[in-house]
N, C-alpha and C positions, 0 to 999 in steps of 0.2 A: 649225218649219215644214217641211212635205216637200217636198224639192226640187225633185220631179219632176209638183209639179201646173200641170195645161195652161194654168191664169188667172192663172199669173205670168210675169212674163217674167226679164229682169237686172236691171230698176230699179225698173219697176209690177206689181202685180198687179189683175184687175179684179174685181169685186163689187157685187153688187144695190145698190142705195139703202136705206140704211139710213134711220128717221125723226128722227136725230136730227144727219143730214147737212145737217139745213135751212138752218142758219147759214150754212153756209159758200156753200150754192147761192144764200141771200138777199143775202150780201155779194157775191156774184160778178155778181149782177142789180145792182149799184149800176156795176159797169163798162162805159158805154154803150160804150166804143170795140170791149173784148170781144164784147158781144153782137152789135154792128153785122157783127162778121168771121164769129160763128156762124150769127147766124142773120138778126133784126132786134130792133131798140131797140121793146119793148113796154112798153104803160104800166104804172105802177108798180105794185107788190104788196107787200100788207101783210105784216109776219111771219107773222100767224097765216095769211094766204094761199101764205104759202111752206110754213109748218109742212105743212099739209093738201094742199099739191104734194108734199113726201117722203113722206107719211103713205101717199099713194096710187100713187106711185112704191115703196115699200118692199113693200105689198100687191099690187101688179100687176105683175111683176117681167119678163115680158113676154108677146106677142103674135104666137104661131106662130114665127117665126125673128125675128122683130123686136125690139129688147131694148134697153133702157137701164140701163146700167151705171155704177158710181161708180168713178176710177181712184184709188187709192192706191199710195203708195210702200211699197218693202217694210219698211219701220217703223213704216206704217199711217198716214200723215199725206195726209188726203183732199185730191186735188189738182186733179182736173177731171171728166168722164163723157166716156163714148163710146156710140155707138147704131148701131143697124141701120134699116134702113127701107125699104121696098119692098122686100121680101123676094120670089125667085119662085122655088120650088122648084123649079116643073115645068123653067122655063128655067135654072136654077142661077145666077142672078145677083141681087144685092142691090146699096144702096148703104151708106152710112159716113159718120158727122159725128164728131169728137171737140172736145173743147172742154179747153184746160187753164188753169187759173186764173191769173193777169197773172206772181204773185209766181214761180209756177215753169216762165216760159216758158224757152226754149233749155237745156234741161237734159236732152235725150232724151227725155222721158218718150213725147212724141206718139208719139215711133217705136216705140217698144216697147209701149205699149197696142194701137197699131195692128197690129204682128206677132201679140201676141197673138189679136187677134180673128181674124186672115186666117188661120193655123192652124186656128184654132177652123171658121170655114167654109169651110175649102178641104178640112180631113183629116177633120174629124167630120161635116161634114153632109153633103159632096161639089157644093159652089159650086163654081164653074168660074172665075166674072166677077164682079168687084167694080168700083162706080163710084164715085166721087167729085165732088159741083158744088162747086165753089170762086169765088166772087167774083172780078176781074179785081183789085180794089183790095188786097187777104188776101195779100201776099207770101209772109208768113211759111207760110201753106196750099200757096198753088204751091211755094215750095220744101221743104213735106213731102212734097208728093205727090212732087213730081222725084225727091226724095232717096228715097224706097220703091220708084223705079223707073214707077210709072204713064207712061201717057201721055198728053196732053194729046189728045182725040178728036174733042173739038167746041166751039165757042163759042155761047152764046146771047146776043144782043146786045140791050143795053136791056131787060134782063131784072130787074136791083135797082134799084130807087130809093130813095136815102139820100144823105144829105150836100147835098140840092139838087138834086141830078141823077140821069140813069141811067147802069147802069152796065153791064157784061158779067157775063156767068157761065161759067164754063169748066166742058168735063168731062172727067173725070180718070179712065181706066180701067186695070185691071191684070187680067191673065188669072192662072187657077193654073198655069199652066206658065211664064206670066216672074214668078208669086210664087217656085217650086222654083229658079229660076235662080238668085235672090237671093241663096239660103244656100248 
């Protein structure tokens, strides 16, 4: 591998979705507590409905600056995805979800998919501002985000509801000049 390409970092490197990453995305959809910190607990999906999620995930690989990615470790053992979304060129700001799978949480990875991407739109595309929404209840979220440096910008209140109740949603900003600070 050559060492010097942009979609690795020290631990992950990132890459499209491949179709035969299904397994792993279908067993990942069986971990409601995951889902609930990604994103929310949807109803169930058959394999062959996941097969035809990576199938068209592998095909559509992404949407102007918007992009979903599969992160693996540099041994290649497929470990979670990272995305883009609301992408605004004209304004130079996006936002960011990354998801990593239960077995390989606290092991860095989040952090280093995440550098990778913020590179990727701060040096190649010229982003400015990256956001982050994190759930009030997502500890392990607010403290990636702290730990990258972001800063907490705003709260939206009663904005999730799960578990019974509602919850808050936070947002999490970093500009490209306190990304440069970092390194």
């Amino acid at each position: 591998m050559i060492n010097n390409y942009i979609w690795a970092g020290k631990k992950v490197r990132l890459r499209p979705v491949q179709a035969s990453d299904w397994d792993k995305f279908h067993h990942n959809d069986m971990d409601s507590e995951n889902a609930r910190l990604c994103d929310e607990i949807h109803f169930p999906r058959s394999e062959e409905g996941t097969r035809q999620w990576a199938e068209h995930q592998a095909a559509n690989t992404y949407d102007g600056d918007n992009i979903f990615l599969a992160i693996e470790t540099l041994d290649g053992t497929h470990i979670g995805s990272i995305c883009t979304n609301n992408c605004n060129p004209r304004h130079g700001t996006f936002k960011y979800g990354v998801s990593i799978f239960r077995e390989h949480w606290r092991n860095g990875y989040a952090t280093d998919a995440v550098m990778i991407l913020l590179r990727y739109y701060f040096k190649e595309l010229r982003y400015h501002k990256v956001n982050a929404h994190v759930y009030a209840f997502n500890e392990g979220s607010i403290a990636l985000q702290e730990h990258l440096g972001f800063v907490q910008e705003g709260k939206l209140r009663n904005m999730i509801y799960t578990m019974g109740k509602q919850h808050d949603e936070y947002i999490y900003g970093l500009t490209k000049l306190e990304y440069e600070k970092l390194k």
